[in-house]
ROSELUM-547646 format. One record per residue: residue number from 1; residue in one letter; chain; x, y, z of N, C-alpha, C in turn. Coordinates in steps of 0.001 Angstrom, whole numbers, plus 500000, padded with zeros to 6 digits. Example, Ala and Ser with C-alpha at 12.3 -4.5 7.8 and 13.67 -1.06 7.14 Angstrom:
+-----+---------+--------+--------+--------+--------+--------+--------+--------+--------+--------+--------+
| num | residuo | cadena |     nx |     ny |     nz |    cax |    cay |    caz |     cx |     cy |     cz |
+-----+---------+--------+--------+--------+--------+--------+--------+--------+--------+--------+--------+
|   1 |       A |      A | 513190 | 494310 | 507800 | 512300 | 495500 | 507800 | 513200 | 496700 | 507800 |
|   2 |       S |      A | 512850 | 497750 | 507080 | 513670 | 498940 | 507140 | 512900 | 500030 | 507870 |
+-----+---------+--------+--------+--------+--------+--------+--------+--------+--------+--------+--------+
# end
This chain:
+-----+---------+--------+--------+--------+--------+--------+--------+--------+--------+--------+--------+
| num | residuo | cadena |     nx |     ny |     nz |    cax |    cay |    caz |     cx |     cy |     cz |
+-----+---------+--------+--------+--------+--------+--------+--------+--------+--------+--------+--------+
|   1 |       X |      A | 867542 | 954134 | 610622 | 867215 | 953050 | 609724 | 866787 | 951852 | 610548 |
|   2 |       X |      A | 866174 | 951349 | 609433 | 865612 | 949779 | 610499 | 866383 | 948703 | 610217 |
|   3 |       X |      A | 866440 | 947631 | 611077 | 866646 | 946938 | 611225 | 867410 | 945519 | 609925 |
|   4 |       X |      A | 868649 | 945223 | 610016 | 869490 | 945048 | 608953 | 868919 | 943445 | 608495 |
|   5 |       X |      A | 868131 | 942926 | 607012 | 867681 | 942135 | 606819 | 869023 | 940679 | 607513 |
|   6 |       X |      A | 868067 | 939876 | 607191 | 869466 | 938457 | 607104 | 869912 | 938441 | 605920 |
|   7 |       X |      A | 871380 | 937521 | 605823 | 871602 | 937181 | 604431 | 870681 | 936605 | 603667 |
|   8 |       X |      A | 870354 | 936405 | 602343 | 869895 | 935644 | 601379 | 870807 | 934689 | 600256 |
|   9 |       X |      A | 870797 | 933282 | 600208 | 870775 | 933079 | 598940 | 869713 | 932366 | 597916 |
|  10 |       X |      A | 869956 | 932257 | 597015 | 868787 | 931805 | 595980 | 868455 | 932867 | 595379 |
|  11 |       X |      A | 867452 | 932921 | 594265 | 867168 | 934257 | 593221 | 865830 | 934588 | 594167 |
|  12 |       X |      A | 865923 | 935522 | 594344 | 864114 | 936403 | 594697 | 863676 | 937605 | 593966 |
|  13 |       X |      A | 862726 | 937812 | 594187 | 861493 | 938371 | 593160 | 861404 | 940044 | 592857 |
|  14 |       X |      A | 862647 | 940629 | 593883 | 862953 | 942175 | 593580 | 864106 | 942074 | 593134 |
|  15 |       X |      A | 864457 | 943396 | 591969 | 865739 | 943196 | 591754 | 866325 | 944306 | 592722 |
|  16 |       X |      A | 867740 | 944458 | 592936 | 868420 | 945515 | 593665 | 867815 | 946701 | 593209 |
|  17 |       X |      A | 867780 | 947168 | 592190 | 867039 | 948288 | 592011 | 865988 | 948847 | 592816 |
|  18 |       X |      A | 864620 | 947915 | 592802 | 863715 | 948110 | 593603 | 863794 | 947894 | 595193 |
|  19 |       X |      A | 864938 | 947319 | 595350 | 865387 | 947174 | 596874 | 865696 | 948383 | 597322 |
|  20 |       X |      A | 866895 | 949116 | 596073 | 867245 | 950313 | 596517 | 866418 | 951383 | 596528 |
|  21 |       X |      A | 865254 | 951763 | 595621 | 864108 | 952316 | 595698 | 863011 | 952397 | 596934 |
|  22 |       X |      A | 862935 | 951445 | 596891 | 862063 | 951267 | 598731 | 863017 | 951513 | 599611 |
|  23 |       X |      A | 864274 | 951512 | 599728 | 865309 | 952099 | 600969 | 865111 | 953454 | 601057 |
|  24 |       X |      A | 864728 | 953777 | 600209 | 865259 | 955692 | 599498 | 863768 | 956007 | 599698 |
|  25 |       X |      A | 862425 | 955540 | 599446 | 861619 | 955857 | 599734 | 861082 | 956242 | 601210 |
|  26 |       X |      A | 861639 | 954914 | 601892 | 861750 | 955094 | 603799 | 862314 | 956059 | 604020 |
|  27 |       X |      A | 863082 | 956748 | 603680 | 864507 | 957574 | 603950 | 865486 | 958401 | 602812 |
|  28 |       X |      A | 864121 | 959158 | 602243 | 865045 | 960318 | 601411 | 866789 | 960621 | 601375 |
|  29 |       X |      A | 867049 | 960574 | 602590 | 868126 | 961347 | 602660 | 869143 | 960072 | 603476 |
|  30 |       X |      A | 868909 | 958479 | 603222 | 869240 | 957962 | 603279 | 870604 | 957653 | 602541 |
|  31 |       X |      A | 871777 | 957744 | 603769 | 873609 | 957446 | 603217 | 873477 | 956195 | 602264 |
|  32 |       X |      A | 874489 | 956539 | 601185 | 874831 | 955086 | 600641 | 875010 | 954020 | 601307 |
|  33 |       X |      A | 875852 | 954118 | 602775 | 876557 | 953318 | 603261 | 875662 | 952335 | 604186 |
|  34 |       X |      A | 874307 | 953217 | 604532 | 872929 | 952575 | 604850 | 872119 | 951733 | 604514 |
|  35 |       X |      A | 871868 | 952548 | 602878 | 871254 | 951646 | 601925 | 872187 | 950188 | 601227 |
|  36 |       X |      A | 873420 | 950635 | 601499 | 874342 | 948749 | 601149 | 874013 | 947908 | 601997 |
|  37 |       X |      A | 874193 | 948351 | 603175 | 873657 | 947284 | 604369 | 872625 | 947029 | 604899 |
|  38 |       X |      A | 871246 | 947733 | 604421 | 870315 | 947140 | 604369 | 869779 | 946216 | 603188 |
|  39 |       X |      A | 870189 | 946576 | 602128 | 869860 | 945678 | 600569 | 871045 | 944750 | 600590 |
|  40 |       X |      A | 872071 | 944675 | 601591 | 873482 | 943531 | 601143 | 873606 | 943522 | 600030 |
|  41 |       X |      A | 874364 | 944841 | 599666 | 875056 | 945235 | 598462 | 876268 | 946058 | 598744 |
|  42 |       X |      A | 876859 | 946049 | 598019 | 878476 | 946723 | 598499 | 877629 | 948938 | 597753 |
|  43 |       X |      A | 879103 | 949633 | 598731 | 878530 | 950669 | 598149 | 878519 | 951157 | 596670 |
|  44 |       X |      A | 879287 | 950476 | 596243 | 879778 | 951245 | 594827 | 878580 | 950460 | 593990 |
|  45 |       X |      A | 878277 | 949103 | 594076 | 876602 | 949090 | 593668 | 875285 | 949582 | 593553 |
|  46 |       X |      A | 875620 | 950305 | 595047 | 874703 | 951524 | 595137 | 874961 | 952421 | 594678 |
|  47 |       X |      A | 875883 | 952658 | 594355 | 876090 | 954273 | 593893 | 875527 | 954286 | 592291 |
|  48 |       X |      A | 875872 | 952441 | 590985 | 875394 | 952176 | 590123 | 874497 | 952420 | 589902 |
|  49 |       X |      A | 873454 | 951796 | 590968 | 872053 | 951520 | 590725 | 871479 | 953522 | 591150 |
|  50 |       X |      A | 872363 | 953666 | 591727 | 871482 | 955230 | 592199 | 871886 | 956236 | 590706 |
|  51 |       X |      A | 872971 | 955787 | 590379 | 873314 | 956568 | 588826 | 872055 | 955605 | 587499 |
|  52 |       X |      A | 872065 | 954701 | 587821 | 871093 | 953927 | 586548 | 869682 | 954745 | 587193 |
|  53 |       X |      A | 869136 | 954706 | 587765 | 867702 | 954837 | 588616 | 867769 | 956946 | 587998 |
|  54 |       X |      A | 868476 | 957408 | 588336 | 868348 | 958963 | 587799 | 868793 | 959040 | 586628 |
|  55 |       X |      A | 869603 | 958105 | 585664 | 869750 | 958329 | 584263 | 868259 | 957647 | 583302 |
|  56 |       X |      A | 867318 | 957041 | 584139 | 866229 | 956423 | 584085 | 865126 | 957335 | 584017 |
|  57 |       X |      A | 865151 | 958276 | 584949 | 864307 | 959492 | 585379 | 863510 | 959117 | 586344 |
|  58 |       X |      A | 863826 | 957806 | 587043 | 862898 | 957536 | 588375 | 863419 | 958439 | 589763 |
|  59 |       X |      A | 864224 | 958835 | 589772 | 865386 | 959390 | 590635 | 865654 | 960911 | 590582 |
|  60 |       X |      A | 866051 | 961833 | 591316 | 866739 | 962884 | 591585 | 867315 | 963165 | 592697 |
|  61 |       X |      A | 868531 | 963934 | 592988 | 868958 | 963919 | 594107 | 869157 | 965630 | 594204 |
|  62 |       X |      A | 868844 | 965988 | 595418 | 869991 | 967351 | 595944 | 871112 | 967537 | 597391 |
|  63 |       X |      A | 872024 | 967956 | 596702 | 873000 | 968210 | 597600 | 872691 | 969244 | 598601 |
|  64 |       X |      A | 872658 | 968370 | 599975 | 872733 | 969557 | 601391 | 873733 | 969530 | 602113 |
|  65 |       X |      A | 875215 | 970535 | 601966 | 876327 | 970137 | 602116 | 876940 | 968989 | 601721 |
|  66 |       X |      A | 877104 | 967975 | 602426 | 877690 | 966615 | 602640 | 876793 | 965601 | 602558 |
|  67 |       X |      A | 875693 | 965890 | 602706 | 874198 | 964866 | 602407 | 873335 | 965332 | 601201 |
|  68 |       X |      A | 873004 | 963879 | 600871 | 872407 | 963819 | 599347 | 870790 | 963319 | 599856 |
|  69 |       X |      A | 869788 | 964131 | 599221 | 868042 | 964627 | 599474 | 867742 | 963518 | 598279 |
|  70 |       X |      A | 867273 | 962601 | 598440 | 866484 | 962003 | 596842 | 865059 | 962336 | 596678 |
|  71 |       X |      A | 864836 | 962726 | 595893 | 863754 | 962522 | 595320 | 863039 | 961736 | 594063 |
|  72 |       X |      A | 861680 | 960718 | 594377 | 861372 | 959790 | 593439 | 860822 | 960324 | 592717 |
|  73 |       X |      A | 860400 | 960187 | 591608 | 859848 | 960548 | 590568 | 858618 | 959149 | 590481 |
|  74 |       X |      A | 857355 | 959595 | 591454 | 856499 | 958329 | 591187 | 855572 | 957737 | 590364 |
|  75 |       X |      A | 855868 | 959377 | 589637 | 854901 | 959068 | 588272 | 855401 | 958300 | 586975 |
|  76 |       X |      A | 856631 | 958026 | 587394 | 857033 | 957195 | 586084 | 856800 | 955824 | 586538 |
|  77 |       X |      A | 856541 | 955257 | 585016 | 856141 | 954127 | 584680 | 857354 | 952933 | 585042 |
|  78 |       X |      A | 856873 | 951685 | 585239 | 858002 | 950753 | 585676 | 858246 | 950472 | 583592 |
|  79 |       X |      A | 859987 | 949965 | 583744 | 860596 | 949524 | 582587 | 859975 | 948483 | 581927 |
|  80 |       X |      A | 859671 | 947609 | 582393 | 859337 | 946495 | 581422 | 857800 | 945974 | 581124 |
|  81 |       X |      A | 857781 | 946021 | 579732 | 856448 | 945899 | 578827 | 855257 | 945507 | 579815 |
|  82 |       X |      A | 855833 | 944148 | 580460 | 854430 | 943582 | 581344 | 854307 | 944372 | 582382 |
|  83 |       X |      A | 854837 | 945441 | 582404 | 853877 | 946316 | 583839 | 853404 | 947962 | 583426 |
|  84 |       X |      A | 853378 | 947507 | 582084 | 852679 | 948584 | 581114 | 852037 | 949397 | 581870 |
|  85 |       X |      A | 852131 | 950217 | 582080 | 850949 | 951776 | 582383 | 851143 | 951389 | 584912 |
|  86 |       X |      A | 852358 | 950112 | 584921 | 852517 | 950477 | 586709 | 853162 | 951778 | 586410 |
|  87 |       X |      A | 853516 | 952497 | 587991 | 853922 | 953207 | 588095 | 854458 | 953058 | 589053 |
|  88 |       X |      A | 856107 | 953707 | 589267 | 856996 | 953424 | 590911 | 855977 | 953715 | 592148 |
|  89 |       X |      A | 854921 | 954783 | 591917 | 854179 | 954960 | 592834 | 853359 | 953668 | 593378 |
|  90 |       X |      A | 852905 | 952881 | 592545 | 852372 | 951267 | 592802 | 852896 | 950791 | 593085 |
|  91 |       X |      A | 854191 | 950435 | 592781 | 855387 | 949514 | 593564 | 855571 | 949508 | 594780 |
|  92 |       X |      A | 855728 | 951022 | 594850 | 856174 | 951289 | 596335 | 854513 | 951440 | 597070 |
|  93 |       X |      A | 853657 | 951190 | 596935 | 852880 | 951287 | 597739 | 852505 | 950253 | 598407 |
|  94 |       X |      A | 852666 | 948797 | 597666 | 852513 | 947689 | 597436 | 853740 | 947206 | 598704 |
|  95 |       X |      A | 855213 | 947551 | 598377 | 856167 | 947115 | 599509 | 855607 | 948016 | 600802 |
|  96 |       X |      A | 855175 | 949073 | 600672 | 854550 | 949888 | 601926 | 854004 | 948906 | 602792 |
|  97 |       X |      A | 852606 | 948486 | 602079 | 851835 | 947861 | 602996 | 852131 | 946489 | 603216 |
|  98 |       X |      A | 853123 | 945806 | 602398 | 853662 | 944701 | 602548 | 855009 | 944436 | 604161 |
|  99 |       X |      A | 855181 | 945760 | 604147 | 856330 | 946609 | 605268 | 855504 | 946818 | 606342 |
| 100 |       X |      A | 853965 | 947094 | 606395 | 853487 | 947870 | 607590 | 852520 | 946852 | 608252 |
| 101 |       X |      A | 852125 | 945689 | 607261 | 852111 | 944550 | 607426 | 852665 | 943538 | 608470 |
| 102 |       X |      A | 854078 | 943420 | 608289 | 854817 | 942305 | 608353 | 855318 | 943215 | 610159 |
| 103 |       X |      A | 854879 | 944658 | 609992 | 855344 | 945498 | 611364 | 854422 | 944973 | 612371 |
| 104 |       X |      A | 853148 | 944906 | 612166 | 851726 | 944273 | 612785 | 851910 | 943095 | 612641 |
| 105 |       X |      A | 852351 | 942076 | 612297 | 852055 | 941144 | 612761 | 852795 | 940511 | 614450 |
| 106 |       X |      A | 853571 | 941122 | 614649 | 854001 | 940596 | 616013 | 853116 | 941445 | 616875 |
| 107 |       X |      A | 852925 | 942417 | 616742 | 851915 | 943454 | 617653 | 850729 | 942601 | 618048 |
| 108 |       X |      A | 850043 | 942306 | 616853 | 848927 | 941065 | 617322 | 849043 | 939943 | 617483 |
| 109 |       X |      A | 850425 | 939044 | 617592 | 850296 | 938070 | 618076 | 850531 | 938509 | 619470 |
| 110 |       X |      A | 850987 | 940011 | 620177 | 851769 | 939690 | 621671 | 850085 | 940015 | 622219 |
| 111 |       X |      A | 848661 | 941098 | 621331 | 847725 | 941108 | 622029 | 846822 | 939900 | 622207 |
| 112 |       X |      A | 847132 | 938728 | 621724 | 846243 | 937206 | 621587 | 846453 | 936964 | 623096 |
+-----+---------+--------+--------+--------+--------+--------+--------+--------+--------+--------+--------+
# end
């Protein structure tokens, strides 16, 4: 896993949900105990949001022994009215390049 954000306070513009979604997207087979400490959320939040997110149908998981496989479901549509006809697949493509982004930018400031 990468690198553990800073704290935050104030309201910002993802909810935990989609925090936890882009964790799980980096890392299928990403531990609960991973995804709390990268989103600074306790685990049993995660475990909420990972039970809301597959009672949703954005979500599936399989058991490999002792480790849990997720799988997204990217064809479903985001919940609320104003993002009519997005899809998790847009979301997450959107934090992708917003992620692969923010990876390049020190790369080209060290080639200046």
């Amino acid at each position: 896993m990468g690198a553990v954000p800073e704290p935050h306070t104030g309201w910002t513009f993802l909810t935990n949900h989609a925090r936890v979604l882009a964790v799980i997207a980096g890392d299928p087979s990403a531990r609960i105990r991973d995804i709390a400490a990268h989103c600074r959320l306790t685990e049993r939040a995660v475990q909420r949001i990972i039970a809301d997110l597959e009672a949703g149908g954005y979500l599936s998981h399989t058991r490999q022994g002792r480790t849990n496989t997720y799988q997204i479901e990217s064809g479903t549509p985001l919940r609320h009215p104003a993002e009519a006809g997005v899809t998790v697949a847009t979301l997450l493509a959107i934090l992708a390049q917003h992620d692969e982004e923010r990876t390049q930018q020190p790369e080209q400031a060290r080639t200046r």
